[in-house]
C-alpha positions, 0 to 999 in steps of 0.5 A: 401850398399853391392852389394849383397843387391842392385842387389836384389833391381834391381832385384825386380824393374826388375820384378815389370816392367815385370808386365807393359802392356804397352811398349814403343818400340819407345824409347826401340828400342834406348837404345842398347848401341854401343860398347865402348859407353853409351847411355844416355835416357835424358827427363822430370820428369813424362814420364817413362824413368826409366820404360822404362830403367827396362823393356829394362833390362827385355828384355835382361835379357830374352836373358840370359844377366846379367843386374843390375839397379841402380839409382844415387840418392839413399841414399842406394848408400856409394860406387862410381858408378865406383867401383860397376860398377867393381864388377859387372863386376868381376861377369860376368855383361853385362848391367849397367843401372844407373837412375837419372845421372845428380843428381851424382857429377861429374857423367861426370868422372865415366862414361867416368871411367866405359866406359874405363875400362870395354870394355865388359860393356853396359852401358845405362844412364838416368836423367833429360832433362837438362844434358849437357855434359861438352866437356872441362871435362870428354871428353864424346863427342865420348863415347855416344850416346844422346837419347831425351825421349819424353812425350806420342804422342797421338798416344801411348796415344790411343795404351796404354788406347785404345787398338788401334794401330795407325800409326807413320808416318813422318812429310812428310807424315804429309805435303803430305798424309794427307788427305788419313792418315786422312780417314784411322785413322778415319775409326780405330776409327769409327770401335771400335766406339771410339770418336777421337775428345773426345780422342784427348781433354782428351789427351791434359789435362791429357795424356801426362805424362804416370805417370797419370796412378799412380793418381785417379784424375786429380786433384791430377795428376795436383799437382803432375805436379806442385811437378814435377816443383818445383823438377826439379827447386830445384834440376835437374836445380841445378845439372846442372847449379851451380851457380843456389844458393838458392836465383836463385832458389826462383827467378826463381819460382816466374819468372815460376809464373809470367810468368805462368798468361799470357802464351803465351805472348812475355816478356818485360825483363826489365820490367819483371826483375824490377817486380821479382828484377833481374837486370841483363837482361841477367840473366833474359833470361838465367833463361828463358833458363833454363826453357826451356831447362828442358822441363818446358818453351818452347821459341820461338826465332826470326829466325836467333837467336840462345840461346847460347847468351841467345836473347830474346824470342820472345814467352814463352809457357809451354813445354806441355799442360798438364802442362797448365792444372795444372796452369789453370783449364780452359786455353784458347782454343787457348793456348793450340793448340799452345803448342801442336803444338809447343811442337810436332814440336819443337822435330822434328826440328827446330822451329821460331816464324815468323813475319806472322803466328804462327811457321815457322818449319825449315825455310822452312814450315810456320803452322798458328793454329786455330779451325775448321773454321781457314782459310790460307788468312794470309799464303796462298802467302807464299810457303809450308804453312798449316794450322792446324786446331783443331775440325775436322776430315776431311783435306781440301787443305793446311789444316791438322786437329790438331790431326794428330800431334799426330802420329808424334812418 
């Protein structure tokens, strides 16, 4: 494939992106690689990185830069991403943007390649939630900057269907002004007489991938969902971990549908390996690991026990609530306030599962989740204890109404 025809494909993609309304400033902002470094856009397949990625290229190529997007995976690709990364520098390039990495052999060695020999190139990158970098290969470990891309917040979620700009606020802000953001939020909505609860609810079914808009149904949203999974099983895991084989693939599946019945729930590994015909304890909880960490599992550990010896979860979610909704038309009200906070709290830092309550969060702030009426006798001993409770709008003492989570990012 010649360059010529692949910088016209980026070009078109480019200004295909221009079109787009919406924009994520909150991951936009991130992308500007420092000198002599690629930043690396890695997330879940469905929450708009490559979109982002083109419309960021757009807006450096509004400023006169000469930009070009490829996407790794192509099928139109017959020469090696170093030696097009060469021609477009001899052209004067200044913006390389390559898509879907982790799916490029050896992506770790061309990059560090491209990084190297063309000192003027910016270089951004994007791929699957489950890249690793390999400190002992390519040595990448001072040559990149790791942006995590997230899924929409309730926040943008309102902004992008809404029209209607709420705040970002901190998790400080979260746990101290609460009450005062509360009134403020709900005062936006009362003016656009907008239902926040109702939003909230549809958010949590089908807003957190921004490729819903590309559906007319939920139903067919939900299956794509499901498509989604299976790619990132058959091929995203794959490209990562290799000696997930064939045989690793389809076990891991029929684990993904095991497990899909019961979540929440903390798994016997023995049992659960006898039932999928995996021996190996080990290789049971290094699946489940996988799962989690391409964004389709989210596991809670023990405190003080870390994954790197692969323990065994203490509790095993879905990654979104979205992704409950395509297992289950109707998933229990309480599972899905789990994962939301879970999944929220989980990308702010450090989360547990504690012996009293529901999440510890960096081992100093302990949330137990419930419905309106949820009340903090079980916690309310325990220093820095909240309670987020879900159907209301209105804060009390220790008490954070569910959907202010959602203005996190």
């Amino acid at each position: 494939m010649s360059y010529q025809i692949l910088s016209e494909i980026s070009s078109d993609l480019i200004t295909e992106a221009e079109s787009l309304k919406f924009v994520r400033e909150s991951l936009l902002n991130k992308l500007e690689p420092s000198e002599q470094n690629a930043s690396i856009l890695r997330g879940a397949r469905g929450i708009g990185k490559s979109t982002v990625v083109l419309q960021y290229l757009s807006k450096r190529q509004g400023e006169g830069k000469k930009v070009l997007y490829i996407s790794a995976d192509s099928t139109l690709l017959d020469q090696s991403l170093s030696q097009i990364a060469l021609e477009f520098n001899k052209r004067g390039g200044d913006y390389l943007a390559i898509d879907e990495i982790h799916r490029y052999p050896k992506w770790q060695d061309d990059l560090k390649t491209i990084i190297d020999a063309f000192r003027k190139l910016k270089v951004i990158v994007s791929g699957s939630s489950a890249i690793e970098l390999d400190a002992h290969g390519s040595d990448l470990s001072r040559r990149h900057q790791v942006i995590s891309g997230l899924g929409l917040s309730f926040r943008e979620y309102i902004q992008k269907n809404c029209d209607l700009v709420l705040p970002t606020i901190s998790f400080h802000q979260l746990t101290t002004e609460y009450e005062d953001i509360s009134f403020e939020v709900t005062k936006q909505f009362a003016e656009v007489k907008l239902d926040l609860l109702l939003q909230f609810k549809a958010y949590l079914r089908s807003g957190y991938f921004i490729s819903r808009e590309n559906y007319k149904t939920d139903a067919i949203y939900f299956a794509s969902l499901i498509n989604s999974i299976n790619t990132i099983i058959d091929a995203d895991l794959p490209s990562v971990h290799s000696e997930i084989d064939s045989l690793g693939r389809e076990r891991i599946k029929q684990l993904l549908k095991s497990i899909a019945k019961k979540c929440p729930f903390t798994p016997n590994i023995s049992e659960l390996g006898r039932s999928l015909g995996i021996a190996n304890d080990n290789t049971l909880k290094k699946y489940l690991f996988y799962l989690d960490q391409g964004e389709v599992l989210l596991n809670l550990y023990k405190k003080n026990r870390t994954h790197k010896d692969f323990p065994k979860p203490q509790k095993i979610l879905f990654a979104n609530t979205n992704y409950a909704f395509a297992y289950f038309s109707n998933p229990e009200v309480g599972t899905i306030r789990e994962i939301f906070s879970a999944s929220v709290l989980k990308n702010l830092g450090d989360i547990t599962s504690p012996d009293v309550g529901d999440i510890l969060f960096n081992d100093d702030y302990l949330f137990e989740i419930g419905g309106r009426s949820k009340n903090h006798k079980q916690i309310k001993k325990i220093q820095n204890h909240f309670v987020l409770a879900d159907d209301t709008l209105i804060p009390e003492e220790q008490k954070i109404p569910l959907w202010m989570l959602g203005l996190l990012w």
